[in-house]
N, C-alpha and C positions, 0 to 999 in steps of 0.2 A: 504493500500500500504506500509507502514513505519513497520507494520509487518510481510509483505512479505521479503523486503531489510533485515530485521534486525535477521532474521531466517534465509534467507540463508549467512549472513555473519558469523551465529554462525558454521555453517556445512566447514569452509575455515580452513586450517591450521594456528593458531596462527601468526608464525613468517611471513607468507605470508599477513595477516591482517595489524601485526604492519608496514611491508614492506610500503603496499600499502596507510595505514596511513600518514606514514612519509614522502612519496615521494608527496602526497598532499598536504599536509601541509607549505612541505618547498616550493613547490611551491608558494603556497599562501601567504606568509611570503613574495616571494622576488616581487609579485606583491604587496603585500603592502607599499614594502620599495621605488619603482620605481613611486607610482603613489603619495607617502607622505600620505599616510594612517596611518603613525604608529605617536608615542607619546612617550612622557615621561613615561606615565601609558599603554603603549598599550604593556604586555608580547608578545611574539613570542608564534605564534599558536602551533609552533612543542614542545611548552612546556606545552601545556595542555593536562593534563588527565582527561577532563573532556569530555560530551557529545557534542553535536550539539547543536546550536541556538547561538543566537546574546551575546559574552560576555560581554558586558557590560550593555546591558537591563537585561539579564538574572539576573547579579548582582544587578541592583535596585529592580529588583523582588524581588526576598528573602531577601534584608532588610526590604522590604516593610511589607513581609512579619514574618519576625522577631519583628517588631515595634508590628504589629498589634496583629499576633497569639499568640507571646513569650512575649509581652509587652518588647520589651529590650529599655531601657532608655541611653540616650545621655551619664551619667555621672557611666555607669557601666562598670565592667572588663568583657569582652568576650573574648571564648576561642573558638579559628577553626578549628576543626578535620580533619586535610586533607586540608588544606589552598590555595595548588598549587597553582598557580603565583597570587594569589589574587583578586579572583573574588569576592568575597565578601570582602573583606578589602579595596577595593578603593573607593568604595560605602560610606563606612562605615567611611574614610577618613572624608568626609565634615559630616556623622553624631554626632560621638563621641565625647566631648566634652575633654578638658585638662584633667581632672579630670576621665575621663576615663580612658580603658587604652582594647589594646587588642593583646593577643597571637595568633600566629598558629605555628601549624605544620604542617610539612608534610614527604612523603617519598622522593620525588623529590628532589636532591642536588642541581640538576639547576634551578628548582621552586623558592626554597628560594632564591638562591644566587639573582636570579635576582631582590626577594623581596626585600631582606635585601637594594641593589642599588637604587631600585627606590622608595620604598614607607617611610623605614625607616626616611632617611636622612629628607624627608619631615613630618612625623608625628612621633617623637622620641619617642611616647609611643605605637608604634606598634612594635610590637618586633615577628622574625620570627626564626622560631628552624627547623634543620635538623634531623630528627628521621632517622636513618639506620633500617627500618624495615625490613625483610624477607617479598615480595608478591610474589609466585609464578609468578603471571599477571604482576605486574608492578615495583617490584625491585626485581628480581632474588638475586642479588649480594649481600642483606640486610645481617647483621650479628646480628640483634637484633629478639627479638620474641615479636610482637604483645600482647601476652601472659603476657609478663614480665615487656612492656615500661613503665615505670612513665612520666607520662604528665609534663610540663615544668610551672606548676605552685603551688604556695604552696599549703597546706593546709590551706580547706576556706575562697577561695582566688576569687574564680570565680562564677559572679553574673547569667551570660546567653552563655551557649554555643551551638554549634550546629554542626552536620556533616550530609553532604547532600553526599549522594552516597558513604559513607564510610562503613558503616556496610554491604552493599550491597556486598560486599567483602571481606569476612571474614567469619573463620569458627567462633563455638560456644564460645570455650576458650577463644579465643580475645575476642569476642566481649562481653562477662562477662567480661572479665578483665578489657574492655575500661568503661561498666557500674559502677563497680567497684573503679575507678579511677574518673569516675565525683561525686560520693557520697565524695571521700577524699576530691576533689578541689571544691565542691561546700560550698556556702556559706548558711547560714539557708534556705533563701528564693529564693537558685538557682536553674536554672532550663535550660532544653536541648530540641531544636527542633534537631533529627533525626531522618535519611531515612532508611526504608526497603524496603524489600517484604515482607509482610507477608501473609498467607494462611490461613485467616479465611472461613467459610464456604462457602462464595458467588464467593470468589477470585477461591478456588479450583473447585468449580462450574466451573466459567468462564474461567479457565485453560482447563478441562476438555474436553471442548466447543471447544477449538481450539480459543478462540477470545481474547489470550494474546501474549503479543509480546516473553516472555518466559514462556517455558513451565515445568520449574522444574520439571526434571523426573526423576533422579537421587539420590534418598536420601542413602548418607552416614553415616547417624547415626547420626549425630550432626548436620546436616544442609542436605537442600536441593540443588540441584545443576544442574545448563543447560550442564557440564563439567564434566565428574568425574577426567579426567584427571589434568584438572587445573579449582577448583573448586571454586578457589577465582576471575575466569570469572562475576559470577554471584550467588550470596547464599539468601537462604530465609529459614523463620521461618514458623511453625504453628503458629496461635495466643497464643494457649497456654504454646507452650515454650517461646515465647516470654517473656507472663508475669512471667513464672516461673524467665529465668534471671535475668528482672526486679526487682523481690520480694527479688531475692538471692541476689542483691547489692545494698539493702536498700534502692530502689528508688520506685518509684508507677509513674501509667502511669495518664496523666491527658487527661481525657473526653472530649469529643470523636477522638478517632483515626480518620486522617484525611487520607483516604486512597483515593491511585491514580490513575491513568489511564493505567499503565502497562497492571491490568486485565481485562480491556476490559471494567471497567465498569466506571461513569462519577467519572472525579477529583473533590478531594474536595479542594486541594491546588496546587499539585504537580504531575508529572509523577509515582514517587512512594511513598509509603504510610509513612508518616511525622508521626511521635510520640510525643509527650511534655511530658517530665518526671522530676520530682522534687524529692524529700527528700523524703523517706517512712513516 
């Protein structure tokens, strides 16, 4: 059923989607503020870019899942690709220790802003950055290139970082770039849980089938695509370019790829397919 809904929403005109989104949303927002549902830590729905499900379970889940699969430790520097109003950061609040310390970004100006306000003040070693990026999908108006951003932390500086649903977004160039750029900020023994799609032989199988929720059918030369129009909708890899990227930004992927439930087939972590990459 959920890939019935989620195909015929890709077939809706863009700005008709965001429309229909946001007039949701703020709906829900203002029953939240009427019934005292909201918080200190509770962002405003109309500011997520992110998918469906419970924010704040979803957030203990992948630290959970960070602990366990990434092994990320209390007293290390983390970095968040794509941070929006801090679903994983408020989690990560009562885990990280002083001695810790942890980054995001994002493209959202009003993600951060609202970060910077509510979580900063209370954990002064989370610190939250506003990247101007160019997304077709989700900042038109950006004036930076994906391509070109240097991450907001020094050189080997970052012990565990991770972006969930970021590369999912993004053509090939970024997303070498961003591989790229965790090799400068990581630290000897750093290392990255990130989200694709990727099209290994079973995935493209079960694409084929009809029994994935997209169907990349699209391919532009550098990525595959649900959109050719606006292709940072949704973007996926072969396995093999994947690793070719990988290899080109001196990283190597750690065994085994923990792939998701997008293609129809059982999750091993996640809705889509989680990578762990360290230092080549």
């Amino acid at each position: 059923m959920y890939r019935r809904y989620e195909r015929f929403f890709q077939t809706l005109p863009r700005p008709l989607v965001r429309f229909m989104r946001d007039t949701y949303l703020a709906a829900l927002d203002l029953r939240d503020r009427l019934t005292g549902k909201t918080g200190p830590l509770t962002p405003p729905r109309s500011l997520h870019f992110i998918g469906g499900g419970d924010f704040d379970r979803i957030g203990e889940i992948f630290l959970g899942h960070f602990i366990k699969v990434g092994g990320l430790k209390e007293s290390e520097t983390v970095l968040d690709i794509g941070c929006g109003t801090g679903r994983m950061a408020i989690p990560m609040m009562k885990y990280l220790s002083e001695s810790g310390a942890y980054h995001g970004f994002d493209i959202s100006r009003k993600a951060i802003a609202w970060c910077q306000r509510a979580i900063t003040p209370r954990k002064p070693n989370f610190n939250f950055h506003y990247a101007n990026i160019y997304n077709k999908e989700y900042n038109s108006r950006g004036r930076l290139s994906a391509a070109e951003y240097r991450f907001p932390c020094g050189d080997q500086s970052v012990d565990f970082a991770f972006a969930t649903s970021v590369f999912t977004h993004m053509r090939r160039a970024e997303v070498e770039h961003y591989l790229t750029e965790l090799n400068r900020t990581f630290k000897p023994a750093g290392r990255a849980m990130v989200s694709f799609f990727i099209l290994d032989d079973e995935n493209k199988r079960l694409v084929k089938e009809g029994r994935s929720v997209y169907d990349f059918a699209h391919n532009l030369g550098d990525c595959l695509t649900v959109d050719p129009h606006t292709p940072e909708r949704a973007t996926a890899y072969t396995l093999e370019d994947l690793k070719t990227m990988v290899t080109k930004a001196g990283l190597k992927i750690q065994e085994p790829i923990l792939y998701g439930s997008w293609s129809g087939r059982r999750s091993m972590l996640d809705a889509q397919d989680v990578v762990i990459v360290t230092k080549g």
